[in-house]
N, C-alpha and C positions, 0 to 999 in steps of 0.2 A: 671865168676860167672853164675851158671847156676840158673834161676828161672821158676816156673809154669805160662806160659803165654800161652795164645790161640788169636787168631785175635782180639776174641771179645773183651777180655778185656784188649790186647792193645789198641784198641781204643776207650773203655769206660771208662779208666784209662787216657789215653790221652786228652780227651775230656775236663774232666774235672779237668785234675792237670794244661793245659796248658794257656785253655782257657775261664775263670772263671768265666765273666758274660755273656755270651754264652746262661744261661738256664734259662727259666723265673720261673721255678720250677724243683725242680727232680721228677726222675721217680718212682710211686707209690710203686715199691716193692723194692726200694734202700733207703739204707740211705746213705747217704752222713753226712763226719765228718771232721773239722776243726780243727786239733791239731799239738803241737808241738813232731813231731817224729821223728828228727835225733838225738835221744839218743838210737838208736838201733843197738845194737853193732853185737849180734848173737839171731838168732832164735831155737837155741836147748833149749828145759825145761832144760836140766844139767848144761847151760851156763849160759840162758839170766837174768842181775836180775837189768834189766832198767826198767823204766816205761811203755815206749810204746812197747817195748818187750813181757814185760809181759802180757798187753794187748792183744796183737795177740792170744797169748799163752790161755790166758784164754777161748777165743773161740772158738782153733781151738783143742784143747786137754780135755778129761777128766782127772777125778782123780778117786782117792777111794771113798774117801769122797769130797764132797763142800759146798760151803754155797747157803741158796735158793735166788737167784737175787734180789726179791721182798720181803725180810724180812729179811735184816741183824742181825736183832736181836736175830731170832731162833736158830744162831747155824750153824755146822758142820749138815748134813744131807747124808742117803746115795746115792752113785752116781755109778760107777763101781761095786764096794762090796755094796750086798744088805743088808749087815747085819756084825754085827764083835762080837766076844767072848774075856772077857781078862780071862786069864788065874788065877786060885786060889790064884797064888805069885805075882800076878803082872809082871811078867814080860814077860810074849810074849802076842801078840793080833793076832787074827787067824781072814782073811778075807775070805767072801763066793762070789764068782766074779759072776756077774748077766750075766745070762744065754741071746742068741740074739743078743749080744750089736757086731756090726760090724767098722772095722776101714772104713776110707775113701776108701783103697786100695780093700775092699771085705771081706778082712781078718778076721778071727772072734778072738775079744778079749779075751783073758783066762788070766790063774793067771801066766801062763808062762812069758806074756808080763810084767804085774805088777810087779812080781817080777824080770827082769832083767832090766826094766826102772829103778827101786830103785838102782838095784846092778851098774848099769851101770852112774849112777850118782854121785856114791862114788867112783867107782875105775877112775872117771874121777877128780872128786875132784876140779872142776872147782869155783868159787865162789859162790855161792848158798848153796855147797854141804852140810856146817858145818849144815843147819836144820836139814838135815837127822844123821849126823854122832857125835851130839851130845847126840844120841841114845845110842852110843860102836860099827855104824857099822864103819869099815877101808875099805881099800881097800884090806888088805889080807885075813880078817875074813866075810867079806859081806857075800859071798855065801853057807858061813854056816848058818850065823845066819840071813838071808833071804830068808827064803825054800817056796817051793810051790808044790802042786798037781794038781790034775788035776781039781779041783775047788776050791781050796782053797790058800790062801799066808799067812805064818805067819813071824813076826815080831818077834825074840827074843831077847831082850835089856838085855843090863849092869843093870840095876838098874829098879824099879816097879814103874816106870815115871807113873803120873797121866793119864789120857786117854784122859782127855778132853787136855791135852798137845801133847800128839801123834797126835790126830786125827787133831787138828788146825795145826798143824806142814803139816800135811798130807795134806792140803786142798794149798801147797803154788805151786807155778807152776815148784818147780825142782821136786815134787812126780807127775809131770804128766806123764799118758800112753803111752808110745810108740810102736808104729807096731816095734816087733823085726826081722822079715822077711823081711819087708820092708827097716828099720833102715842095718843091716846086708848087704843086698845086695846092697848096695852103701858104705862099709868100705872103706878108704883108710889106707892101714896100721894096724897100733895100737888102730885107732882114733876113734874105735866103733861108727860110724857115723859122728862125730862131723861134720867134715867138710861140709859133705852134708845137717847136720839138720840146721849148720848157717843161709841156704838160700830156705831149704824146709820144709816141715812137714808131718808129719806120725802119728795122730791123730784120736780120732774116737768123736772130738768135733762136736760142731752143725755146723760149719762154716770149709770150706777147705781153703787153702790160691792158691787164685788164680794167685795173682802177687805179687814183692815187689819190688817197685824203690828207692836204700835208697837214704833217703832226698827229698824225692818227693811224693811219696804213698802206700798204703798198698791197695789190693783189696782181700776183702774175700767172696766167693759163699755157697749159703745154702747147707747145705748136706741132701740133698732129704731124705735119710734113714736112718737119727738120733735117735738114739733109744730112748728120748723122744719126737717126733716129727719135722719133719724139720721145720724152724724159716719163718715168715714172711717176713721177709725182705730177699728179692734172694738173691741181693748184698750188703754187704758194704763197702763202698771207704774211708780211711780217707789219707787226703790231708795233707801234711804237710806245714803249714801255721804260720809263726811264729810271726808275727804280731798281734795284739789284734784288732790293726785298720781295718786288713784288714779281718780275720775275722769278727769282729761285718758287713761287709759293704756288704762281700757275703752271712752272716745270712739275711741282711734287703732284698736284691735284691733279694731273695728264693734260692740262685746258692746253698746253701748247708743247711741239716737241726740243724746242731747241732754247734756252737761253743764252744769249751774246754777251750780257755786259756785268757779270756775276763780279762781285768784289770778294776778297779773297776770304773773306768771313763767310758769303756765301757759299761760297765753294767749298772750304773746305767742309760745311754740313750736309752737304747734298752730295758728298760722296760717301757718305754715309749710310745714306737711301737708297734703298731697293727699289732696281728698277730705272734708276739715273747712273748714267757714267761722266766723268768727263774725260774730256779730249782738250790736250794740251797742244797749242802751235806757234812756232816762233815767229812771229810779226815784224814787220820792217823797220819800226821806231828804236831806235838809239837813246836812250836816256845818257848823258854827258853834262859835262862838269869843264865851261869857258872858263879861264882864266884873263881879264884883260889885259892887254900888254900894257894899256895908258896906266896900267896901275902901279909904282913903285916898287911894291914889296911884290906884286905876281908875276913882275916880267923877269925878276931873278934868276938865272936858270937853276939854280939849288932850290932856291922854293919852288919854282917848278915842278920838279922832282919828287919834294916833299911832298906835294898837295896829292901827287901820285901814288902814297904810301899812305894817304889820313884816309883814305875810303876802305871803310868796312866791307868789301864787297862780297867775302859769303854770307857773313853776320848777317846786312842787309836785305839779302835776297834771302835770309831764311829766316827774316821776322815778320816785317813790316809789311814788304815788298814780296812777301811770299806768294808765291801762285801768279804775278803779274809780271814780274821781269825775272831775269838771270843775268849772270856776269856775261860783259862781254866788252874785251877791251882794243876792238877797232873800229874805223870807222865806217865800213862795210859790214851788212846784217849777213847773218848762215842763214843761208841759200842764195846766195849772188852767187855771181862770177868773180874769181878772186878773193872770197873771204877767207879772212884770217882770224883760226883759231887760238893764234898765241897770246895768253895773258902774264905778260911779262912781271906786273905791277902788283902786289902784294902787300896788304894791313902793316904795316911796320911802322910802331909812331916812336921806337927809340932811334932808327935811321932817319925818319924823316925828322926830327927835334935835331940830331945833329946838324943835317945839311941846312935849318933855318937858323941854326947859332954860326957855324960856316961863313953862312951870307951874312949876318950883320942884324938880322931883322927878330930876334926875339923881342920879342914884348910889343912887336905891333898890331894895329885895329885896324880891319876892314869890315868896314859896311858896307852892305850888300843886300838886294833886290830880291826876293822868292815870290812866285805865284801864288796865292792862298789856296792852293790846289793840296791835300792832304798830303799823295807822295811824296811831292816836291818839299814841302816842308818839314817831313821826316828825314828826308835825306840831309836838309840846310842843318837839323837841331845834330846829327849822328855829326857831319862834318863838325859843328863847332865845337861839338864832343871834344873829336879827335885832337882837333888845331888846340884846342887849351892846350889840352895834353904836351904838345909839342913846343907849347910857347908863342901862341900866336892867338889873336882874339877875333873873333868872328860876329858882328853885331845884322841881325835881320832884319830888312822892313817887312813885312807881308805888305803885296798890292794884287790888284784885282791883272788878270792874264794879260788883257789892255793895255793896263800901266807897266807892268811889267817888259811887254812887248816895244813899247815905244821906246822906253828908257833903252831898252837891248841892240835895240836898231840904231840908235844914237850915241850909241860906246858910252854910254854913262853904267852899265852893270859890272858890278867890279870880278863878281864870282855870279854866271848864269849856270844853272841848275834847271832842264828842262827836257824836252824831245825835239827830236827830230826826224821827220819821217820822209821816204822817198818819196821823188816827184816821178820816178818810173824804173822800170824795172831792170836798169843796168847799172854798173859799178860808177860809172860816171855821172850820175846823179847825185851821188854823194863826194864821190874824190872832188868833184869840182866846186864842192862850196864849204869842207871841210880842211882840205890841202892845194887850194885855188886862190890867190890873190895878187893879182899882176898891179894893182895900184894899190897900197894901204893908205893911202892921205887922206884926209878928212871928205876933201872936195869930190873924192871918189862918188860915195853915199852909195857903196854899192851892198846894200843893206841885204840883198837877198845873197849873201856869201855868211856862212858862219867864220870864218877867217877874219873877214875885215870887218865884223860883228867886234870881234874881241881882239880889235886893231895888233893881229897877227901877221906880222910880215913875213911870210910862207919867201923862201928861199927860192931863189931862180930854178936852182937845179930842179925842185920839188913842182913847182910851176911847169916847167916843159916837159918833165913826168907826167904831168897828169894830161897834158896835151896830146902827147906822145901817145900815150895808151887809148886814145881814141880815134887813132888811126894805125893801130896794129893789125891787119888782118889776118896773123894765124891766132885761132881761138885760146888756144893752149898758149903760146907766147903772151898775148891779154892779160890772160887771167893770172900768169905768173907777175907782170907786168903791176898788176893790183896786187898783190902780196908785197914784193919790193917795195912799193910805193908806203905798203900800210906799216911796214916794219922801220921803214922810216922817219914816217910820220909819229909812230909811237917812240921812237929814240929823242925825238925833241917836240913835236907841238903844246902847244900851254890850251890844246881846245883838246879831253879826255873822256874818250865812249867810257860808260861804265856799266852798262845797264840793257839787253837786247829786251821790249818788251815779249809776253810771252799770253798769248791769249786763252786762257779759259773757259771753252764751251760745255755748256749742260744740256746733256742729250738722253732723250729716251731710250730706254736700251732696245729697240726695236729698229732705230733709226739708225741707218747704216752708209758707207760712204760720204761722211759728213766732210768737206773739205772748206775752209773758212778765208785760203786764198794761200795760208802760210805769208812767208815775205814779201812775195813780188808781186801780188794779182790781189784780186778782192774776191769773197764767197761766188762758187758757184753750185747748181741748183741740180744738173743737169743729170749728173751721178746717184742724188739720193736714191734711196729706198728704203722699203719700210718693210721691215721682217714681222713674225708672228709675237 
């Protein structure tokens, strides 16, 4: 396995992955990062679609479009393409690729590259690739219907997709740029790079990848001649540290500036400590509550109802669950497009015991599936809490995420209790697998739907709703369009958001512009800075 290493930062990577309380501070133009990172499988945009993949990915690569760091709210903005036109029918969008912009290699970025990091993402077809090829591009028709000039790349799609749906699409990190000169002259084979981008990069982000030890650390250096400025921070090193404890201990001792993966115990001590802050951010995962329809007593619409009124949802979020999620009960995260802050559903177990005496179904037992993942089976033991309460019995298995997973996938979970996180950064990445189900039949097996997960026969009208809103092109219309849609969805689905996760960072109080991604993007690096 070949990686980018130089003396230096073997032993500046060294230093600090081996030897931990070694520094009584870092050094003024590093950041140093404590996170959980052996979930990184491959380093190529066409491949990687982990978290801490992505992460890399997001700072060492541009895009067409991205979001601005410091204002998740604004929006897509441009980035490579200083500009885009959609066409009278809707259906192609013509980019203007910004003039100067250089890869890491010297190389100068043009529409050539953009357009064959797209095509080359599709004919690779790796998992990621569906954001892009739910456009109409294939692997045999891409290189038509993704042209380019000698400034320009156009897009021409099956159908007159809304643009603020393109362009979020476009901001995810399988549309990042790649050095095609670069990428090329390391082929092996067929693999248009692959092989070689698993464990290197060809980027013309703010940050180069200077080393990668999996399961150990990532080191990435500023790139001097960024074409929005090179970042403050030389280096960044993040550590793979999978402890909460042991993070929080090299947060307090200064060995590192930033802890990522603090559990709420931790957190709440080290805000205690002088000298640490933390910084809270709402994150794209959904914590929800399936009800499956195959189930008797769940498909009732009264117990329906019910099970809507047995979750403790502030109690929850201000015990157990404290520091890590907050209520939140759609099925769009805050900061999409279209999210909905209405929490209609409320703790009430003498209404909900009525509408299960109603239906017929007091005194019944379901068993049911949980993760032995700690959250998750606080939430399962508060639920059964409640359902006593109301006359209903709730019996748990604990199984390993695995078993759980397969059981889920195969409509055998009577009550799933889990997450769900976006596959990118627009509203129809979740309308379409939470209020999407055009076939519920067994034979479907259309397992990547939480719908027909928890054999939810989603209503025609609700179906062409969610169709619909993907080809709305006024932005404002959209995003009302996903409100409607959520407000409906919450009037009757038996699949119930309860929970927006909520991430808590530990930061040193010197360290400034810390942005973690929020909802729709992943950590970027580019902003830090480090005060006195």
């Amino acid at each position: 396995m070949k990686h980018l290493l130089t003396p230096r930062a073997i032993l500046l990577a060294s230093a600090l992955a081996i030897a931990p309380a070694a520094w009584a501070e870092t050094p003024a133009d590093t950041l140093v990062v404590a996170h959980t990172i052996d979930d990184i499988i491959s380093l190529d945009p066409a491949q990687s679609f982990e978290f801490s993949g992505n992460d890399v990915n997001q700072n060492t690569y541009d895009r067409l479009v991205d979001f601005d760091p410091m204002d998740m709210d604004a929006g897509f903005k441009p980035s490579l393409a200083e500009s885009w036109e959609v066409s009278e029918d809707g259906m192609s969008i013509t980019f203007t690729i910004r003039d100067g912009v250089t890869f890491h290699s010297g190389n100068p970025v043009r529409a050539e590259d953009a357009a064959w990091s797209l095509q080359r993402a599709v004919i690779l077809n790796k998992t990621p690739a569906f954001i892009l090829t739910q456009f109409g591009f294939t692997p045999e028709n891409v290189e038509e219907k993704i042209t380019f000039d000698d400034k320009t790349l156009t897009l021409h799609m099956d159908k007159p997709y809304a643009p603020t749906f393109v362009l979020n699409c476009l901001t995810a990190n399988v549309a990042s740029v790649v050095d095609k000169e670069t990428v090329m002259a390391n082929v092996q084979g067929e693999d248009l790079g692959n092989t070689w981008l698993n464990t290197n990069a060809a980027g013309s982000g703010p940050y180069t990848l200077a080393a990668w030890r999996p399961n150990e650390a990532v080191q990435l250096a500023a790139f001097e001649k960024y074409w929005q400025g090179a970042p403050a921070m030389k280096r960044v090193i993040v550590r793979n540290v999978a402890e909460s404890s042991a993070q929080r201990l090299l947060l307090e001792q200064g060995d590192i500036d930033v802890a990522r993966n603090l559990t709420p115990t931790d957190v709440d001590s080290i805000r205690k400590v002088d000298g640490i802050t933390v910084q809270d951010e709402p994150r794209g995962r959904i914590l929800y509550m399936g009800l499956n329809q195959k189930d008797p007593v769940l498909s009732d619409p009264k117990v329906i109802e019910a099970m809507k009124h047995l979750v403790d949802y502030d109690g929850i979020a201000n015990s157990f669950l404290k520091g890590a999620f907050v209520p939140h009960q759609a099925f769009l995260p805050q900061g999409y497009l279209g999210a909905l802050e209405d929490k209609p559903w409320t703790y009430d177990v003498a209404k909900a015991k009525a509408l299960i005496e109603e239906a017929g179904m007091s005194g019944k037992t379901i068993t049911t599936k949980v993760r032995d993942l700690r959250e998750y089976v606080d939430v399962a033991q508060a639920l059964q809490a409640s359902m006593a309460e109301a006359g209903l019995t709730l019996e748990i298995e604990q199984m390993t995420g695995a078993q759980v997973l397969d059981a889920y996938r195969a409509r055998e979970v009577p009550i799933f209790l889990g997450e769900w996180g976006p596959d990118y950064s627009d509203p129809n990445t979740n309308a379409a697998t939470f209020a999407y189900n055009p076939d519920n039949s067994d034979e479907a097996q259309a397992t990547g739907l939480l719908a027909w997960r928890n054999a939810y026969a989603v209503p025609q009208e609700m179906n062409e709703a969610t169709l619909a809103a993907t080809l709305e092109q006024d932005g404002e219309k959209r995003a009302q369009m996903y409100i409607d849609l959520q407000k409906q969805y919450q009037a009757e689905a038996p699949i119930v958001p309860l929970f927006q996760r909520i991430e808590p960072t530990g930061l040193r109080n010197n360290v400034q512009n810390w942005n973690s991604g929020r909802a729709v993007t992943s950590v970027m690096y580019r902003q830090v800075t480090k005060g006195e």
